[in-house]
PDB file of N, CA, C and O in Angstrom:
ATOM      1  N   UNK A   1      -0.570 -52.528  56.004  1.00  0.00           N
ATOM      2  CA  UNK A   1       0.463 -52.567  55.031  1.00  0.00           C
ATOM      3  C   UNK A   1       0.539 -51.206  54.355  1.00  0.00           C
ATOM      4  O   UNK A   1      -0.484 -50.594  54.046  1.00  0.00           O
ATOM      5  N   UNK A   2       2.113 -50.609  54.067  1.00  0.00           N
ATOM      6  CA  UNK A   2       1.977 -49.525  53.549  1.00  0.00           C
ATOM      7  C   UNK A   2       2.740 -49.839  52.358  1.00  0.00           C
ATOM      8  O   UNK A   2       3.749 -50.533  52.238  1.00  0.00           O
ATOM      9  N   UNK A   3       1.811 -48.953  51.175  1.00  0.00           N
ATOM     10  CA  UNK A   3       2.833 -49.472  49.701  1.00  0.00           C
ATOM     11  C   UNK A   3       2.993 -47.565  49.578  1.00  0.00           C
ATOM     12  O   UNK A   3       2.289 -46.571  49.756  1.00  0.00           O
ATOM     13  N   UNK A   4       4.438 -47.923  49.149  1.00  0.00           N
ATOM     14  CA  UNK A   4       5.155 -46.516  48.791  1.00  0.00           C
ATOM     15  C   UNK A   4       5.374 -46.851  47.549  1.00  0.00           C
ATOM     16  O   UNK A   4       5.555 -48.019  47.203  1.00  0.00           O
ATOM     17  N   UNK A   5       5.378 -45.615  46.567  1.00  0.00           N
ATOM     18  CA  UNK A   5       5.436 -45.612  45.072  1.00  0.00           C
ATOM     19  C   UNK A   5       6.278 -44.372  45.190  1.00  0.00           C
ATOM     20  O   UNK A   5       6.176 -43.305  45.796  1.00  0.00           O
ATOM     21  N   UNK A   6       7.321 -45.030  44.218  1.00  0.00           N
ATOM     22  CA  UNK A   6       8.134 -43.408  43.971  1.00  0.00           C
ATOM     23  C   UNK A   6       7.740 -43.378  42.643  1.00  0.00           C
ATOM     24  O   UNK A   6       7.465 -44.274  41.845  1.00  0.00           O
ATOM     25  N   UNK A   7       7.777 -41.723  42.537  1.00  0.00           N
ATOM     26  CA  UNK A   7       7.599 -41.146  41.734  1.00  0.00           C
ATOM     27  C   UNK A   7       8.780 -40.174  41.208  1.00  0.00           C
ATOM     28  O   UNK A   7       9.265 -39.320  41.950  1.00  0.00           O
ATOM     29  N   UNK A   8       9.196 -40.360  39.914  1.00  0.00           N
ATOM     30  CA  UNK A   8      10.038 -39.742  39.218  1.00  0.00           C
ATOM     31  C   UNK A   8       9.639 -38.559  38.193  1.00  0.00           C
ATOM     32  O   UNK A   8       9.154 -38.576  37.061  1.00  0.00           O
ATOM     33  N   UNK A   9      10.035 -37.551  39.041  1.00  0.00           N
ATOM     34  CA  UNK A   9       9.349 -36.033  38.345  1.00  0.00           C
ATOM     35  C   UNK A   9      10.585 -36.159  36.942  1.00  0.00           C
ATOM     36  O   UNK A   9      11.627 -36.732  37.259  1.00  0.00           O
ATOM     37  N   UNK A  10      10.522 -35.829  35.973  1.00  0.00           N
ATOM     38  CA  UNK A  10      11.184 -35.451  34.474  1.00  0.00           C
ATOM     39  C   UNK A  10      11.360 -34.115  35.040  1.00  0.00           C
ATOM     40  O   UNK A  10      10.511 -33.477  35.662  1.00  0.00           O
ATOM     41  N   UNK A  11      12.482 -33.782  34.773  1.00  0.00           N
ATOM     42  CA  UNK A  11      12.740 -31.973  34.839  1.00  0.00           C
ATOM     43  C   UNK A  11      12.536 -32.001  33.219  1.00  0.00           C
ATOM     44  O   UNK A  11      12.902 -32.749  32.312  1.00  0.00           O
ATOM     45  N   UNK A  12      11.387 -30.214  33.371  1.00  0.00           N
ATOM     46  CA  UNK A  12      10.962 -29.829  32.002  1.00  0.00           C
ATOM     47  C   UNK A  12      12.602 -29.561  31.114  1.00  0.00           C
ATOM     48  O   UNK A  12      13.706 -29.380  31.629  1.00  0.00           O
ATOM     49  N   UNK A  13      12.260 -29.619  29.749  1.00  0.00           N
ATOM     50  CA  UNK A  13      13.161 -29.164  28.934  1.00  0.00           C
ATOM     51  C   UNK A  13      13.758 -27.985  29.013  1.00  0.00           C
ATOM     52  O   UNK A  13      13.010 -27.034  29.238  1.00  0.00           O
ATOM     53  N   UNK A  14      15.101 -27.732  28.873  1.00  0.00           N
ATOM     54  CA  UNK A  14      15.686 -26.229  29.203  1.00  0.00           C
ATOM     55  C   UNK A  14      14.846 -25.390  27.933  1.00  0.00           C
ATOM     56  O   UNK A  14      14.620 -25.897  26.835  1.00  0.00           O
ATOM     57  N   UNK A  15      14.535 -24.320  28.247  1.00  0.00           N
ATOM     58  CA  UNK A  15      13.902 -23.152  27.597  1.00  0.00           C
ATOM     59  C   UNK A  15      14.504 -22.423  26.483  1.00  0.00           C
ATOM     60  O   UNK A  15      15.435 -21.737  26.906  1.00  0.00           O
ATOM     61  N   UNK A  16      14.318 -22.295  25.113  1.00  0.00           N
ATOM     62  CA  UNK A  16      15.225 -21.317  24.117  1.00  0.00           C
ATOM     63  C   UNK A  16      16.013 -20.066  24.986  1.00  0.00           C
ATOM     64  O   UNK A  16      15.529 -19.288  25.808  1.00  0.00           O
ATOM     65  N   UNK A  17      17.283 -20.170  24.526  1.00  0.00           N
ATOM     66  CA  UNK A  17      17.836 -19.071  25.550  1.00  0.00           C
ATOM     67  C   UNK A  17      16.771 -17.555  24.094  1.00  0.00           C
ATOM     68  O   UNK A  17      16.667 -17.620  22.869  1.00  0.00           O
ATOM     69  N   UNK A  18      16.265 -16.509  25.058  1.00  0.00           N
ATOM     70  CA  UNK A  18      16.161 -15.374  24.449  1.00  0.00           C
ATOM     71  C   UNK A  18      16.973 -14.566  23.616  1.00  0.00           C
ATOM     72  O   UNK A  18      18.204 -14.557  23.656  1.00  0.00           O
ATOM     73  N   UNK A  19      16.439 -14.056  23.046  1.00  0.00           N
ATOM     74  CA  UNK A  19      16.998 -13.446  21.811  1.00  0.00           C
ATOM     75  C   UNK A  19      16.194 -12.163  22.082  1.00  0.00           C
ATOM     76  O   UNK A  19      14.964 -12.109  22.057  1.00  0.00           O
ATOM     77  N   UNK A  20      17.201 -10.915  22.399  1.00  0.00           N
ATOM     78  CA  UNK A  20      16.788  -9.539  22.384  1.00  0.00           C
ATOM     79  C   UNK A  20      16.298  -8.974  21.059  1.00  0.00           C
ATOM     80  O   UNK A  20      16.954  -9.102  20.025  1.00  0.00           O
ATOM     81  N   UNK A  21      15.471  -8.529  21.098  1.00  0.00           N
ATOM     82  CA  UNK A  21      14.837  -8.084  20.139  1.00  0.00           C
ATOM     83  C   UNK A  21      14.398  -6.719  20.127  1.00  0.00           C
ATOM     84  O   UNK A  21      13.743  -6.257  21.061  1.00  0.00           O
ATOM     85  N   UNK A  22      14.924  -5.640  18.501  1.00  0.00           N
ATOM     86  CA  UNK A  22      14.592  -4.320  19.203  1.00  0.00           C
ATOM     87  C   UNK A  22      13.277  -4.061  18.961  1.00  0.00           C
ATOM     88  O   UNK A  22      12.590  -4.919  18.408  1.00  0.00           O
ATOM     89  N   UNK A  23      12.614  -2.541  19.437  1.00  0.00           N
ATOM     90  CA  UNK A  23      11.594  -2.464  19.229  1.00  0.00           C
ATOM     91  C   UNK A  23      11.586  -2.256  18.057  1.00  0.00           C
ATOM     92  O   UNK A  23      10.530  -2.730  17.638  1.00  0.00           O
ATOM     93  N   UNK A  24      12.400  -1.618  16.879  1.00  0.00           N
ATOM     94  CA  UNK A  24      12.446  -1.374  15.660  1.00  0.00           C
ATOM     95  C   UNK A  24      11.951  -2.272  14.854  1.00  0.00           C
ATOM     96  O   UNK A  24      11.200  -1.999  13.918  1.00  0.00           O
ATOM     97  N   UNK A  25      12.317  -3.358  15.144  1.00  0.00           N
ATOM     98  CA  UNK A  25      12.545  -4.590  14.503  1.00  0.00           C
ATOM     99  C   UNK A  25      10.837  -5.590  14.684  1.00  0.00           C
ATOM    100  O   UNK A  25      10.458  -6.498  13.944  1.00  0.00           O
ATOM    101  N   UNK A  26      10.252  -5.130  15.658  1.00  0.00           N
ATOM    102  CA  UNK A  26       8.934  -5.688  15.916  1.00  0.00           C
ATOM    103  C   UNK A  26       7.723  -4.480  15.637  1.00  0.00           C
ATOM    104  O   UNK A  26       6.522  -4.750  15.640  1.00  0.00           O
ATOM    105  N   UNK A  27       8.105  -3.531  15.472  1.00  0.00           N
ATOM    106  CA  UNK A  27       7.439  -2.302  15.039  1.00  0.00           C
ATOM    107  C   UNK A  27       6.315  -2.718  13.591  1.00  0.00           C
ATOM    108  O   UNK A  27       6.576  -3.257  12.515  1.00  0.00           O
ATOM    109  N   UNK A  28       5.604  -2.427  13.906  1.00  0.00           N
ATOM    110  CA  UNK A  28       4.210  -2.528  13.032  1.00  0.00           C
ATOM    111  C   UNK A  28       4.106  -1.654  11.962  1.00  0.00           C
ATOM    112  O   UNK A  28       4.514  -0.546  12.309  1.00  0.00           O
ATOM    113  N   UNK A  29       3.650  -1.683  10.549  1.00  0.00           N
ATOM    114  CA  UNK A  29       3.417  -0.503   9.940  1.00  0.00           C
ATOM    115  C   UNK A  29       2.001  -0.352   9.911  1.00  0.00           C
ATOM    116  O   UNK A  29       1.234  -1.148  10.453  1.00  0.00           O
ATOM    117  N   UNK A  30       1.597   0.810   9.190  1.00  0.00           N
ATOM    118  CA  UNK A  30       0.339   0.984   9.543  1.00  0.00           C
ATOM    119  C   UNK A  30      -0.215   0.205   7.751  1.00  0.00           C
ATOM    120  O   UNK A  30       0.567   0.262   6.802  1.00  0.00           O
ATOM    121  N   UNK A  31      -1.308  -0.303   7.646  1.00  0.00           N
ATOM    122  CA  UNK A  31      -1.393  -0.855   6.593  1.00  0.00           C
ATOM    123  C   UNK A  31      -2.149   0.549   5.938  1.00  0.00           C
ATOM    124  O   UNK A  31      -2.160   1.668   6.452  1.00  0.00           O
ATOM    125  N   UNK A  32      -2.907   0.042   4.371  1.00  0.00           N
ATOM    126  CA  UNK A  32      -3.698   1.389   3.773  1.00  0.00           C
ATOM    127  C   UNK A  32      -4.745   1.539   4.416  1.00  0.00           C
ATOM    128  O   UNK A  32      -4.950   2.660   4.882  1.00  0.00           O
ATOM    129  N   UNK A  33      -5.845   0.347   4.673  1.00  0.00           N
ATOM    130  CA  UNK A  33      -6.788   0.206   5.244  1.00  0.00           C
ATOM    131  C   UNK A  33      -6.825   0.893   6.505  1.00  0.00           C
ATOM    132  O   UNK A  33      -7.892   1.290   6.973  1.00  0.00           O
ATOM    133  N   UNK A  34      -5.601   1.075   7.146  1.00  0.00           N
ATOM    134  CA  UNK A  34      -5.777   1.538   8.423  1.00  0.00           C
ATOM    135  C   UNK A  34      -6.067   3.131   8.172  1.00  0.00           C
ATOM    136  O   UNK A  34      -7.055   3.822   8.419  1.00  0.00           O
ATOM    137  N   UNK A  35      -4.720   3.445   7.545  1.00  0.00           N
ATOM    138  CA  UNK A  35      -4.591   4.773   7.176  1.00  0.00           C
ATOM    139  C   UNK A  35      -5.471   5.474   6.678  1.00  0.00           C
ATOM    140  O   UNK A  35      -5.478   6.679   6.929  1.00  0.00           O
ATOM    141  N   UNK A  36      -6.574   4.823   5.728  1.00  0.00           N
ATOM    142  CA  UNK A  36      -7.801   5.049   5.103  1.00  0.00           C
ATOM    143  C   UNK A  36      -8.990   5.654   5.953  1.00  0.00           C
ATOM    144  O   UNK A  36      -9.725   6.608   5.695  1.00  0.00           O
ATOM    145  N   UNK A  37      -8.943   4.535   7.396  1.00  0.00           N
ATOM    146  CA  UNK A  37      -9.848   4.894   8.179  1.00  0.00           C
ATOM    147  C   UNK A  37      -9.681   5.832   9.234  1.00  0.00           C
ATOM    148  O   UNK A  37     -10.449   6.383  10.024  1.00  0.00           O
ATOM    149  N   UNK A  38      -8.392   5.857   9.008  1.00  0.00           N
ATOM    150  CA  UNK A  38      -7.621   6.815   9.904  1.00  0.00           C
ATOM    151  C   UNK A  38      -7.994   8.531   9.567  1.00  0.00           C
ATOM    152  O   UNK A  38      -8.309   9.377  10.405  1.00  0.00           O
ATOM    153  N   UNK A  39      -7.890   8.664   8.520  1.00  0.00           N
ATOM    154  CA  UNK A  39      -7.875   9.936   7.848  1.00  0.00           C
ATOM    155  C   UNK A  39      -9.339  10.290   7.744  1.00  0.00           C
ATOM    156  O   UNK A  39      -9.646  11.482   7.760  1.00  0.00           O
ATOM    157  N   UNK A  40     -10.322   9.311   7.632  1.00  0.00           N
ATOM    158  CA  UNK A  40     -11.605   8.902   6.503  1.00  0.00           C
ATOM    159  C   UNK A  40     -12.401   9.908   8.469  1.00  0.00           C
ATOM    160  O   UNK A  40     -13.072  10.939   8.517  1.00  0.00           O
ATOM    161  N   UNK A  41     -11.971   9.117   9.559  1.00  0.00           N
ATOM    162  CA  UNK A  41     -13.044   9.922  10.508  1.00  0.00           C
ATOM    163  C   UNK A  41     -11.898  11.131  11.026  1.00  0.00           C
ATOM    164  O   UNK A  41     -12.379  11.989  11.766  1.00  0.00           O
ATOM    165  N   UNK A  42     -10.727  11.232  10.762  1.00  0.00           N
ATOM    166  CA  UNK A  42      -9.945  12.351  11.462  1.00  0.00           C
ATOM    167  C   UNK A  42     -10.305  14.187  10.985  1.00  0.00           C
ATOM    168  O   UNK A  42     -10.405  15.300  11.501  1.00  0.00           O
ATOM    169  N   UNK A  43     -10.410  13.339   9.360  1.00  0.00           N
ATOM    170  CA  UNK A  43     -10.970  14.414   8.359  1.00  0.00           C
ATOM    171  C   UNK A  43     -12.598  15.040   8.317  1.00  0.00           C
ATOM    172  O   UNK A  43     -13.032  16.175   8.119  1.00  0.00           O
ATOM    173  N   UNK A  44     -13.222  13.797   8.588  1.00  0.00           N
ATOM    174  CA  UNK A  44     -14.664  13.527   8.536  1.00  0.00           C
ATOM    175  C   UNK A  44     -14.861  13.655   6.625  1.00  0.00           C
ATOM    176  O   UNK A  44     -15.690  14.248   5.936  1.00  0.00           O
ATOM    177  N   UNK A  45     -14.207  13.181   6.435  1.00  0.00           N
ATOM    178  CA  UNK A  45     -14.108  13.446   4.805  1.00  0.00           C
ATOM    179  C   UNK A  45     -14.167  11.642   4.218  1.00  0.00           C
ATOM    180  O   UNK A  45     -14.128  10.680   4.986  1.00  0.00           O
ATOM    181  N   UNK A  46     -14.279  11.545   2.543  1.00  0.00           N
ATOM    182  CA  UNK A  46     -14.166  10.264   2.166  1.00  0.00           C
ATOM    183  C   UNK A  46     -13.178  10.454   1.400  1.00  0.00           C
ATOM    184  O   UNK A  46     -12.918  11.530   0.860  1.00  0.00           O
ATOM    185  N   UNK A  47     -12.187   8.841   1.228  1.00  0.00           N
ATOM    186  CA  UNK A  47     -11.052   8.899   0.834  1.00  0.00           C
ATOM    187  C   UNK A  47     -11.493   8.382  -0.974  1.00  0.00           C
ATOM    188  O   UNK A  47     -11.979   7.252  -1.008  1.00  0.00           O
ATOM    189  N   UNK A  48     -11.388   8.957  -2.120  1.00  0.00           N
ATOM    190  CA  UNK A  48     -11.507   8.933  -3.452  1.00  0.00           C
ATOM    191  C   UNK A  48     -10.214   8.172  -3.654  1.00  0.00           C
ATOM    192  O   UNK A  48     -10.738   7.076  -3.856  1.00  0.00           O
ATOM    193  N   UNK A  49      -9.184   7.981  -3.730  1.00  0.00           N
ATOM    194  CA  UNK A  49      -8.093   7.639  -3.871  1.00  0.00           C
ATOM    195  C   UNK A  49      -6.677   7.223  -3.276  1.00  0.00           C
ATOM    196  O   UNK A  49      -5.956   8.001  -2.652  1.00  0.00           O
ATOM    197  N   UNK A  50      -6.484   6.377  -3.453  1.00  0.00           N
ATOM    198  CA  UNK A  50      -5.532   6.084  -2.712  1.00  0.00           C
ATOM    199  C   UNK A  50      -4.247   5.315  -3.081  1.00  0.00           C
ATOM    200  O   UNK A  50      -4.523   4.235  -3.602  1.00  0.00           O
ATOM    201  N   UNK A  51      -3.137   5.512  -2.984  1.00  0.00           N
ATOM    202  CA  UNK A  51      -1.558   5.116  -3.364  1.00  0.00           C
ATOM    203  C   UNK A  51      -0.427   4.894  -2.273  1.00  0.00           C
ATOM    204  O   UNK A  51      -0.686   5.179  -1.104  1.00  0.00           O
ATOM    205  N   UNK A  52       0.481   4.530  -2.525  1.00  0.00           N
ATOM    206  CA  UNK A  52       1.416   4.093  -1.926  1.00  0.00           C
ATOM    207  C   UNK A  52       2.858   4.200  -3.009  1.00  0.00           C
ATOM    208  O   UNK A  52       3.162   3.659  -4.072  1.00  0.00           O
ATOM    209  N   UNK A  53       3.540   5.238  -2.061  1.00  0.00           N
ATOM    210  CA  UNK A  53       4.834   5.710  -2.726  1.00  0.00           C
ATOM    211  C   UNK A  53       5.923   5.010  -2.151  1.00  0.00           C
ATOM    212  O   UNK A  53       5.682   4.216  -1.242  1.00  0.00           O
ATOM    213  N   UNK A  54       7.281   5.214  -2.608  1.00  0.00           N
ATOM    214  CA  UNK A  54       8.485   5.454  -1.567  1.00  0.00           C
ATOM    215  C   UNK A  54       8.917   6.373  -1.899  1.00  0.00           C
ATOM    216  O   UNK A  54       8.820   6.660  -3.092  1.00  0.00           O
ATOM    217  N   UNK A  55       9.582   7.240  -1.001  1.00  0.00           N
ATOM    218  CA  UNK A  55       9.954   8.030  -0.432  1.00  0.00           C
ATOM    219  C   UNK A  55      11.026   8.040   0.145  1.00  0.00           C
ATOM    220  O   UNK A  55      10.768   7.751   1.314  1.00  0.00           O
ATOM    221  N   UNK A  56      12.670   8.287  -0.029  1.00  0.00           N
ATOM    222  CA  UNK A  56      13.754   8.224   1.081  1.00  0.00           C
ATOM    223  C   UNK A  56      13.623   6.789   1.642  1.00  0.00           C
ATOM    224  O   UNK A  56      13.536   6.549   2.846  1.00  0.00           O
ATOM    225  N   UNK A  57      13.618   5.889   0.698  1.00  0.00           N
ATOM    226  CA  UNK A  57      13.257   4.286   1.127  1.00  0.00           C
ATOM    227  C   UNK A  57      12.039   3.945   2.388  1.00  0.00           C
ATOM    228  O   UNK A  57      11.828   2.932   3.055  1.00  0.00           O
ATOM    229  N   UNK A  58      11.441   5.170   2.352  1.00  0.00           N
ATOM    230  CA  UNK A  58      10.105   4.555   3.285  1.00  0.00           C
ATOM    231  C   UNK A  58       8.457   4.397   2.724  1.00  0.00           C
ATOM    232  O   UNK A  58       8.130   4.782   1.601  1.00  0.00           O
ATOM    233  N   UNK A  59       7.969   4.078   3.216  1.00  0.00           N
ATOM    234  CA  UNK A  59       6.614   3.846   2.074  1.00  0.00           C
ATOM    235  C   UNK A  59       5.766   4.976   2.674  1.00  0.00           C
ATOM    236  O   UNK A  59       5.417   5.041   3.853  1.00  0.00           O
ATOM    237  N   UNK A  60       5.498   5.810   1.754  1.00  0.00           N
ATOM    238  CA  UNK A  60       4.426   6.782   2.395  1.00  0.00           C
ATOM    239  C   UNK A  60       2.890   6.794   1.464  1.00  0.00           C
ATOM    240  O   UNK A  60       2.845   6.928   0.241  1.00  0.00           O
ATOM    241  N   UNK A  61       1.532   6.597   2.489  1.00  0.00           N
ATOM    242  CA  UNK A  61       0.579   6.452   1.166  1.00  0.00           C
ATOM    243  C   UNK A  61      -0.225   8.193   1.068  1.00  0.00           C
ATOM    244  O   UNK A  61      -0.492   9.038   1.923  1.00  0.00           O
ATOM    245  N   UNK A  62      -0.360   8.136  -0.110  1.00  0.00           N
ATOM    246  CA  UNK A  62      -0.794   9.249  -0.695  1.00  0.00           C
ATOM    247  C   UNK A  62      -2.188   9.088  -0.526  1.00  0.00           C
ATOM    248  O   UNK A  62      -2.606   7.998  -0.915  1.00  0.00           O
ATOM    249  N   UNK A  63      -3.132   9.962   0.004  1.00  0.00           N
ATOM    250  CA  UNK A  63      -4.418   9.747   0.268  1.00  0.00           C
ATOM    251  C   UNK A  63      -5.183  11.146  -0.595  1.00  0.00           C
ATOM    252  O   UNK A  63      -4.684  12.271  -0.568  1.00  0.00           O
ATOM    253  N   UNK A  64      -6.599  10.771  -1.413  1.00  0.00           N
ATOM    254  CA  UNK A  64      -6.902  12.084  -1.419  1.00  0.00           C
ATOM    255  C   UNK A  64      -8.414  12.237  -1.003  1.00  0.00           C
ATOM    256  O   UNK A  64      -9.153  11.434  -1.571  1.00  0.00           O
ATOM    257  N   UNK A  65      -8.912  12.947  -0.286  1.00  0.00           N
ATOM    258  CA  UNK A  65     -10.113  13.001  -0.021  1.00  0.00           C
ATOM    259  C   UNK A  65     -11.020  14.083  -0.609  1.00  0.00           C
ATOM    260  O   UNK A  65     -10.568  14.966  -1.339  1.00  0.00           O
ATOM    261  N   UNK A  66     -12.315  13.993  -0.272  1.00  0.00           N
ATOM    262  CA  UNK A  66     -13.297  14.498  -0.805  1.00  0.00           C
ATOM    263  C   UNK A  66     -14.345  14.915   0.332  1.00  0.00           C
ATOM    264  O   UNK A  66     -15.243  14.151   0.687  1.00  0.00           O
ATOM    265  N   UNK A  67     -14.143  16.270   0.907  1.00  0.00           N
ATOM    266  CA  UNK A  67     -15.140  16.521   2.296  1.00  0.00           C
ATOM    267  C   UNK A  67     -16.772  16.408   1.721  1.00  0.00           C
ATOM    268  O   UNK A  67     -17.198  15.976   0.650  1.00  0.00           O
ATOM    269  N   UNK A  68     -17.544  17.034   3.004  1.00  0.00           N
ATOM    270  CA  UNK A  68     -18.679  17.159   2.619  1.00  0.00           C
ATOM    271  C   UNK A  68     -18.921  18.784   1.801  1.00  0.00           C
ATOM    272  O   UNK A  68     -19.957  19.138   1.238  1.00  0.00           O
ATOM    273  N   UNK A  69     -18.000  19.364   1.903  1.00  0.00           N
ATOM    274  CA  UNK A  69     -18.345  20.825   1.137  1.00  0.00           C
ATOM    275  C   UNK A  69     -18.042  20.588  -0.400  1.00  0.00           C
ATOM    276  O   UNK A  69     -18.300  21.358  -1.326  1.00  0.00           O
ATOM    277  N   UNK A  70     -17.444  19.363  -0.456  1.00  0.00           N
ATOM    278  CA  UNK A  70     -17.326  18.992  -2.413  1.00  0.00           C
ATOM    279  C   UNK A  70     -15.703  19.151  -2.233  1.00  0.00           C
ATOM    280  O   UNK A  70     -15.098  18.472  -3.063  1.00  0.00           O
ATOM    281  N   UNK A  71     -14.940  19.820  -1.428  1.00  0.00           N
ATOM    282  CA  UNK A  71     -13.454  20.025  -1.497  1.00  0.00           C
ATOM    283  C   UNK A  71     -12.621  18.846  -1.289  1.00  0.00           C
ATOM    284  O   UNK A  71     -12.565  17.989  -0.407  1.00  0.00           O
ATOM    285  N   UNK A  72     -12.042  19.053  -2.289  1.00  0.00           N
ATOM    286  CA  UNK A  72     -10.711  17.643  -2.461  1.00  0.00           C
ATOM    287  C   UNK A  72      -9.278  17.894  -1.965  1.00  0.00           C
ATOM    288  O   UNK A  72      -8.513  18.737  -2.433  1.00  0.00           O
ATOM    289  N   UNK A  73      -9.026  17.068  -0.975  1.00  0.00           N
ATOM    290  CA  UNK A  73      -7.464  17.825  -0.784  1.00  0.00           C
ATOM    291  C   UNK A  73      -6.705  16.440  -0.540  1.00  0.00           C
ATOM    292  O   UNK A  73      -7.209  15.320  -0.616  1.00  0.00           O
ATOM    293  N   UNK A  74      -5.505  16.732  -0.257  1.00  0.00           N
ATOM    294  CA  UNK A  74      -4.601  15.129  -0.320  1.00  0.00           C
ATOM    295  C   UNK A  74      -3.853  15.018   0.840  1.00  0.00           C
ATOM    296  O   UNK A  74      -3.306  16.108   1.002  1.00  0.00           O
ATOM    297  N   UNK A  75      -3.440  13.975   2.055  1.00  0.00           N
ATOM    298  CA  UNK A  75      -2.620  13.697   2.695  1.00  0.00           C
ATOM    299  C   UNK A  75      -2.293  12.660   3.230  1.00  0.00           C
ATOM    300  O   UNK A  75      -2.914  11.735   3.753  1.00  0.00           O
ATOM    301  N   UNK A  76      -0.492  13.050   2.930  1.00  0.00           N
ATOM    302  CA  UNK A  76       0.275  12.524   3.118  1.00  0.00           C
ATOM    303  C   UNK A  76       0.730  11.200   4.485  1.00  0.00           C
ATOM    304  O   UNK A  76       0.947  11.678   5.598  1.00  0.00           O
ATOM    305  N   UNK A  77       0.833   9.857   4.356  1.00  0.00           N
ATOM    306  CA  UNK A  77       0.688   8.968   6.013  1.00  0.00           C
ATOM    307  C   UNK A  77       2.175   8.606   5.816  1.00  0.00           C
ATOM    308  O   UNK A  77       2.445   7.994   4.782  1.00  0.00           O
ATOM    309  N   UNK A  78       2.986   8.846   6.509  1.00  0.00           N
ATOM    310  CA  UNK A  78       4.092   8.320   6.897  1.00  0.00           C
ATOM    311  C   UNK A  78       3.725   6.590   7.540  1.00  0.00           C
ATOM    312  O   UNK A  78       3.721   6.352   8.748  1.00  0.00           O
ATOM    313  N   UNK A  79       3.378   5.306   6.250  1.00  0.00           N
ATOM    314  CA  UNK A  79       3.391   3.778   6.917  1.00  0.00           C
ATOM    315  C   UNK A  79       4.106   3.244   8.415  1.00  0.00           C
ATOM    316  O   UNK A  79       3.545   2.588   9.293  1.00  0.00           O
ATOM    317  N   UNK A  80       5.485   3.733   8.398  1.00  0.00           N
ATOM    318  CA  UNK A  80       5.868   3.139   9.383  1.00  0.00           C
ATOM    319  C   UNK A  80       5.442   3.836  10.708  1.00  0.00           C
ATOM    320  O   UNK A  80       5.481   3.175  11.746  1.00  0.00           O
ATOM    321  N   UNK A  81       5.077   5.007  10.727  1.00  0.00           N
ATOM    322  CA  UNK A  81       4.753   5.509  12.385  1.00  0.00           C
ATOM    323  C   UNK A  81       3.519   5.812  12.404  1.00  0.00           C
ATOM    324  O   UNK A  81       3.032   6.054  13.509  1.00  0.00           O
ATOM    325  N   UNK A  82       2.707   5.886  11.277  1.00  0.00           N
ATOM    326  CA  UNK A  82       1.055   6.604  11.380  1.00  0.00           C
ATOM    327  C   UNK A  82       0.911   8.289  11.360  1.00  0.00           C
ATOM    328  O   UNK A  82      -0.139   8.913  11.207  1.00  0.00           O
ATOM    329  N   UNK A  83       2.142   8.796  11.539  1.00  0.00           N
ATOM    330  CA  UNK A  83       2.459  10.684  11.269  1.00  0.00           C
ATOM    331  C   UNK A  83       1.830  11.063   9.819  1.00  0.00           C
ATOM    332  O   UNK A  83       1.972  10.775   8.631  1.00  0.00           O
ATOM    333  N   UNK A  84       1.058  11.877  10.650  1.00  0.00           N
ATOM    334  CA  UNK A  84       0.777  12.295   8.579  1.00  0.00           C
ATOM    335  C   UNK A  84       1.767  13.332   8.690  1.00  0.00           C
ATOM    336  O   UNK A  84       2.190  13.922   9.685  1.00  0.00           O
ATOM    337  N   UNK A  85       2.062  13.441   7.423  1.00  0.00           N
ATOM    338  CA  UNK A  85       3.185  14.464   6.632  1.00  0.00           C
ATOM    339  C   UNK A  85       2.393  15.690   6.259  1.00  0.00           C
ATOM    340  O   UNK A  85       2.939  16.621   5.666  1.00  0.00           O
TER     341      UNK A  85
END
């Protein structure tokens, strides 16, 4: 005796149609913390201070450091791309 069973596959649910998205728009900023550590081994210096401006409607953080020779100097992180100024 042969027993046949059908089987009824469900077709999956249609999929969200996509939505283009620019890279602008998914673009990351750099946070302070980053920028901090960023500068903190680029410099080999320690960061004493630290702020966050705007600028031409962009956020730029003001960093100032303190090397190992005792010298203090300050620079500038452009948030949205990681460029220091």
């Amino acid at each position: 005796m042969l027993i046949v069973a059908a089987v009824w596959a469900a077709s999956p649910p249609p999929s969200p149609p996509s939505v283009p998205v620019s890279r602008k728009a998914v673009a990351r900023h750099l946070t302070m913390d980053q920028a901090v550590r960023m500068v903190e081994r680029r410099y080999n210096a320690r960061v004493v201070r630290a702020e966050s401006i705007k600028r031409a409607g962009q956020t730029v953080y003001v960093l100032r450091l303190l090397d190992r020779a005792g010298r203090v100097f300050t620079v500038r992180i452009d948030a949205s791309s990681g460029r220091i100024l």
